[in-house]
N, CA and C atoms as a LAMMPS dump frame, in Angstrom:
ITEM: TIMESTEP
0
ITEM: NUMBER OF ATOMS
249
ITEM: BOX BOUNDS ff ff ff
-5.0000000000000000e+02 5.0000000000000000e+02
-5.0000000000000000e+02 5.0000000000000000e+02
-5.0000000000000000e+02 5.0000000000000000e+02
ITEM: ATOMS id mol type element x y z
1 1 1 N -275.216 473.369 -467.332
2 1 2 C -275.54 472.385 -466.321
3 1 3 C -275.987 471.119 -467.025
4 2 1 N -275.386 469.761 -466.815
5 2 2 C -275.867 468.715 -467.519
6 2 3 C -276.854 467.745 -466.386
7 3 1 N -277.803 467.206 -467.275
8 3 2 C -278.959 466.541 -466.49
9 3 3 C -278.498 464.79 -466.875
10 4 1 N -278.603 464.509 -465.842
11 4 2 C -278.377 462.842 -466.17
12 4 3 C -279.561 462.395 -465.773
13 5 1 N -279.504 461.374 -465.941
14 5 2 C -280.596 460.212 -465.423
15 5 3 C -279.971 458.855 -465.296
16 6 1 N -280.389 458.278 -463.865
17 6 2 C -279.743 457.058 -463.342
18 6 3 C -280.605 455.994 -463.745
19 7 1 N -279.452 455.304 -464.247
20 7 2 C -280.085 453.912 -464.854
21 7 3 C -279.9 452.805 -464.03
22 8 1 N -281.156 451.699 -464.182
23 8 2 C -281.08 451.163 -462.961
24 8 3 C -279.195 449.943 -463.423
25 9 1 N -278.698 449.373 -462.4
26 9 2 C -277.736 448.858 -462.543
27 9 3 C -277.984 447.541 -463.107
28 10 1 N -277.321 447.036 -463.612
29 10 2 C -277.286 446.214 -464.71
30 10 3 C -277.683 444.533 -464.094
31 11 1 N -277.01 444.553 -462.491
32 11 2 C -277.608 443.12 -461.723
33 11 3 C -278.685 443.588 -461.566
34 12 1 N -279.946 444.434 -461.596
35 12 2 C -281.021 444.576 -461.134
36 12 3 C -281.68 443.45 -462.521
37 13 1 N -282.813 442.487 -461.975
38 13 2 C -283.428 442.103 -463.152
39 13 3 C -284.424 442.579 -463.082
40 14 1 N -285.559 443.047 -464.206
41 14 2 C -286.863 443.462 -464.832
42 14 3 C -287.945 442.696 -464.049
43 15 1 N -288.942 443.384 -463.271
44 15 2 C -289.975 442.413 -462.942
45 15 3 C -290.298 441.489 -463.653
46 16 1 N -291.203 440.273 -463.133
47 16 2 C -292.206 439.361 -463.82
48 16 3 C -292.768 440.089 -464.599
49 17 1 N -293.344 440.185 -465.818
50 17 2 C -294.607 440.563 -466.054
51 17 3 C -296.102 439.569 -466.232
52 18 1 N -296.983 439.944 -465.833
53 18 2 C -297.913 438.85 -465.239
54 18 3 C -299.077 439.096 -466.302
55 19 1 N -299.457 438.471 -467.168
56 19 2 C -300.361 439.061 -468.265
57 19 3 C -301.941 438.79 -467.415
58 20 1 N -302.924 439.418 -467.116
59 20 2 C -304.174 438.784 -466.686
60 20 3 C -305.019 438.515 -467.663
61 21 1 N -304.463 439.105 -469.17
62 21 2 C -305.93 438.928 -469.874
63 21 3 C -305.609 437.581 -470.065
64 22 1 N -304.358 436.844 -470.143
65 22 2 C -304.801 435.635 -470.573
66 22 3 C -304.889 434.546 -470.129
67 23 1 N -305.728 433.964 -470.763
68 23 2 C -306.69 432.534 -470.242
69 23 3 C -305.861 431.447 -470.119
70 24 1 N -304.746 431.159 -470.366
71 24 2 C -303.891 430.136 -471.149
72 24 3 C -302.878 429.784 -469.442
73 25 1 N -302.773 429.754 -468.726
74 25 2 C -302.144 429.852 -467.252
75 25 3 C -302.954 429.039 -466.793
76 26 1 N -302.213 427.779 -466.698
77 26 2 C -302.874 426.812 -466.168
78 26 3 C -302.775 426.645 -464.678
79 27 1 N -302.038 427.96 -463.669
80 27 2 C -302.11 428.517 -462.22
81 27 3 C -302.766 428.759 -461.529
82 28 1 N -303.547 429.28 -462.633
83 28 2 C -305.035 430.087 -462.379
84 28 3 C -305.977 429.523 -462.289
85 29 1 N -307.147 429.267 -461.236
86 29 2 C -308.434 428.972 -460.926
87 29 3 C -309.409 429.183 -461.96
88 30 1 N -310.449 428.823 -462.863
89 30 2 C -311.313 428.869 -463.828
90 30 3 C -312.114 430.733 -462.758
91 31 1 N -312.437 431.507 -463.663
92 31 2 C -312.809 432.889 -462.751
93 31 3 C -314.388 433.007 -463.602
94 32 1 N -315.153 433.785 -462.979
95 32 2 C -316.535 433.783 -463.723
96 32 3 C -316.377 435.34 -464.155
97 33 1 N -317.266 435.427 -465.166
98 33 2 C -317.446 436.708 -466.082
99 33 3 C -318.3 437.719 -464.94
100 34 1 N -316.92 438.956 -464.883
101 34 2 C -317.665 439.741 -463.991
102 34 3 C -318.609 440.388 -464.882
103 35 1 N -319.862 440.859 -463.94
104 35 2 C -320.935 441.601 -464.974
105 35 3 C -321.212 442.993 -464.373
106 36 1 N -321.273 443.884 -464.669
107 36 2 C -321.723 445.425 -464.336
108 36 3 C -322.66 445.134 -463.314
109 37 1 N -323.816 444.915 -463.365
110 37 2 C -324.925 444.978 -462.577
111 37 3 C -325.053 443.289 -462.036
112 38 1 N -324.446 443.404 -460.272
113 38 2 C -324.848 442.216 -459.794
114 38 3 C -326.07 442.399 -459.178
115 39 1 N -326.085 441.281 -458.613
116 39 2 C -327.556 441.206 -458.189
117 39 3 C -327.54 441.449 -456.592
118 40 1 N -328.173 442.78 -456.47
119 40 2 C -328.152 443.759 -455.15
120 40 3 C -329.603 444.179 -455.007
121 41 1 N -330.419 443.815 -455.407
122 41 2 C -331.55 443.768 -455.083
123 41 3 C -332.763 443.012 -454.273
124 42 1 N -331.796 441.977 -453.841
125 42 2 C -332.312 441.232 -452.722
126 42 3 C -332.909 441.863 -451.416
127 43 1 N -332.671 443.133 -451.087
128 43 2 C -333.022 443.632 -449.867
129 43 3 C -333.862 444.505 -450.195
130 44 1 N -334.789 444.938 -451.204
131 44 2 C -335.641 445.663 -451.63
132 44 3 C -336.922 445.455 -451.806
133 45 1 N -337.823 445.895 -451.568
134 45 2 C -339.348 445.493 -451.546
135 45 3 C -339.739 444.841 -452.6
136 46 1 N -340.454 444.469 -453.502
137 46 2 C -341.047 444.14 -454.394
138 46 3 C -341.002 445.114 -455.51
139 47 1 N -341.953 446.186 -455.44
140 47 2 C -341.725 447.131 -456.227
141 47 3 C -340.202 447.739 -456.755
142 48 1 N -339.446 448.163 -455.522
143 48 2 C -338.243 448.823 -455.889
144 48 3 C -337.16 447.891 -456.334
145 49 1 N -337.829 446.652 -456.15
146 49 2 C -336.785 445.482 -456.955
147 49 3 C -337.082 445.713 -458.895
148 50 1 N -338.788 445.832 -458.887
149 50 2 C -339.082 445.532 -460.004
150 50 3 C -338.549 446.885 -460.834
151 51 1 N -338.453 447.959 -460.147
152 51 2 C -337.336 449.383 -460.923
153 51 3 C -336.223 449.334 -460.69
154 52 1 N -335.428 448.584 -460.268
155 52 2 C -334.203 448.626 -460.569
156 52 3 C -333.8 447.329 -461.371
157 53 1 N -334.413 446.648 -461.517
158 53 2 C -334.296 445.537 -462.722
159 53 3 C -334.655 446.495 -463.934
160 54 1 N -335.171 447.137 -464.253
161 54 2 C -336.428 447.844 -465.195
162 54 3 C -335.203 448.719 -465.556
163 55 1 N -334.611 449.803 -464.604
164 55 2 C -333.244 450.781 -465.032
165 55 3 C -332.2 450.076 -465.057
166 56 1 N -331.965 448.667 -464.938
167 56 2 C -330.92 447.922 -465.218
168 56 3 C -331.132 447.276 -466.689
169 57 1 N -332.351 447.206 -467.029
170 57 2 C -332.41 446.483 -468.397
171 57 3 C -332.168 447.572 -469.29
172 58 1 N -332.766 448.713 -468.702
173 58 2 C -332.855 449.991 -469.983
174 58 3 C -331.472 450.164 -469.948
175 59 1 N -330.224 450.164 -469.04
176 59 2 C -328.429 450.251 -469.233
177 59 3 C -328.195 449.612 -470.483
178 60 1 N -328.996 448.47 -469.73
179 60 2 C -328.55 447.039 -471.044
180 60 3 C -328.602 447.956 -472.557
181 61 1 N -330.073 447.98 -472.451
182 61 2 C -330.504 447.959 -474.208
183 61 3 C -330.14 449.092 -474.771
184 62 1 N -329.541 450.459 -474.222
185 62 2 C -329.296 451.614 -474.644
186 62 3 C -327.323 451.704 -474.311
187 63 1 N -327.249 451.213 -474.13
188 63 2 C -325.203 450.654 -473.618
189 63 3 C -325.013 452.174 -472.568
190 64 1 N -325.738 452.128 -471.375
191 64 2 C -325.411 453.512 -470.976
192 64 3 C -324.97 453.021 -469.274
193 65 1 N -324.04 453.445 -468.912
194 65 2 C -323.896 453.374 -467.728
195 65 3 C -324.473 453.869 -466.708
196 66 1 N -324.294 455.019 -466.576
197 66 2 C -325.163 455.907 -466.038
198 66 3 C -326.232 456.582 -466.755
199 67 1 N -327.831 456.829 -465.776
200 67 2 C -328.534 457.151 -466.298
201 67 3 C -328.699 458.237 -465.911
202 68 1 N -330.04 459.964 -466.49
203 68 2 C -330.112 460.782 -466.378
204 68 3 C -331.694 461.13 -465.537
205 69 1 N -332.203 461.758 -465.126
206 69 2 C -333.149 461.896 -464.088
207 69 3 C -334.566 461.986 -465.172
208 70 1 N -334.086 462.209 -466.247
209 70 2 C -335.084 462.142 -467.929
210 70 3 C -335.06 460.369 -468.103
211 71 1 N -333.922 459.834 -468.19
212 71 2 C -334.077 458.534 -468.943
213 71 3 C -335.163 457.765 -467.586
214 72 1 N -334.844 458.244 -466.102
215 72 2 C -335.558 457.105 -464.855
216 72 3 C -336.838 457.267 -465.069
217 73 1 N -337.597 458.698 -465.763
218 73 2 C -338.644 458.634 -465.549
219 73 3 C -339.28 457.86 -466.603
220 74 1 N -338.591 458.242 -467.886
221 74 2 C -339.286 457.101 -468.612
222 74 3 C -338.991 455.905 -468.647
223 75 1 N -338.402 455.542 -467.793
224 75 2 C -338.111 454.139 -467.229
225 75 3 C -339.79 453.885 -466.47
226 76 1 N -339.518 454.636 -465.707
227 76 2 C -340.883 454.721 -464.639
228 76 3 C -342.209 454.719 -465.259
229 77 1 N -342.405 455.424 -466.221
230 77 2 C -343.511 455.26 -467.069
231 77 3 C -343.829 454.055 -467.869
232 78 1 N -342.486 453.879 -468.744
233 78 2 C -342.788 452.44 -469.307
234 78 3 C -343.46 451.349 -467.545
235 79 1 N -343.526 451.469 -466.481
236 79 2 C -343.647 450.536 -465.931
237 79 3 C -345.358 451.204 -465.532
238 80 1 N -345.241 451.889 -466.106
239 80 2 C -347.453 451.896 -465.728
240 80 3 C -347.726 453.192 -464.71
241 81 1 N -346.105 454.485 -464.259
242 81 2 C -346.591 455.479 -463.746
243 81 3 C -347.248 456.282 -464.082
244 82 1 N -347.978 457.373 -463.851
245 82 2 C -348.66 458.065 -464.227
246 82 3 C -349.082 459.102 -463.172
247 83 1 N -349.182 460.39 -463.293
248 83 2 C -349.661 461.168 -462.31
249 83 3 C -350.87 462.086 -462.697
């Protein structure tokens, strides 16, 4: 039994290809540097603003995306908890 494979026909042309990484497309609107952690803390009390800035800096300084229920608390501690 022989297996073929259909090739596309020869008037078909190849998409555009559209590069996004680059900067050089003078089409394109100037775009701002997306950042991991926007700023979504506007609707939060005082306090729970000041811990999630606090587990957003510790992402920063340790390159971790997600954190572990060990790293929040000593997040929490560095901020003066204590029981």
């Amino acid at each position: 039994m022989s297996h073929t494979i259909d090739s596309p026909a020869s008037s078909e042309t190849p998409a555009t290809f559209y590069d996004r990484r680059s900067s050089a497309q003078p089409d394109r609107m100037p775009t701002y540097e997306r950042r991991q952690f926007a700023n979504t803390h506007d609707g939060l009390s005082p306090e729970a603003a000041e811990l999630a800035k606090a587990v957003d800096q510790y992402k920063l300084m340790h390159r971790r995306r997600f954190v572990t229920f060990e790293e929040i608390l000593t997040v929490v501690k560095t901020l003066g908890y204590h029981r």
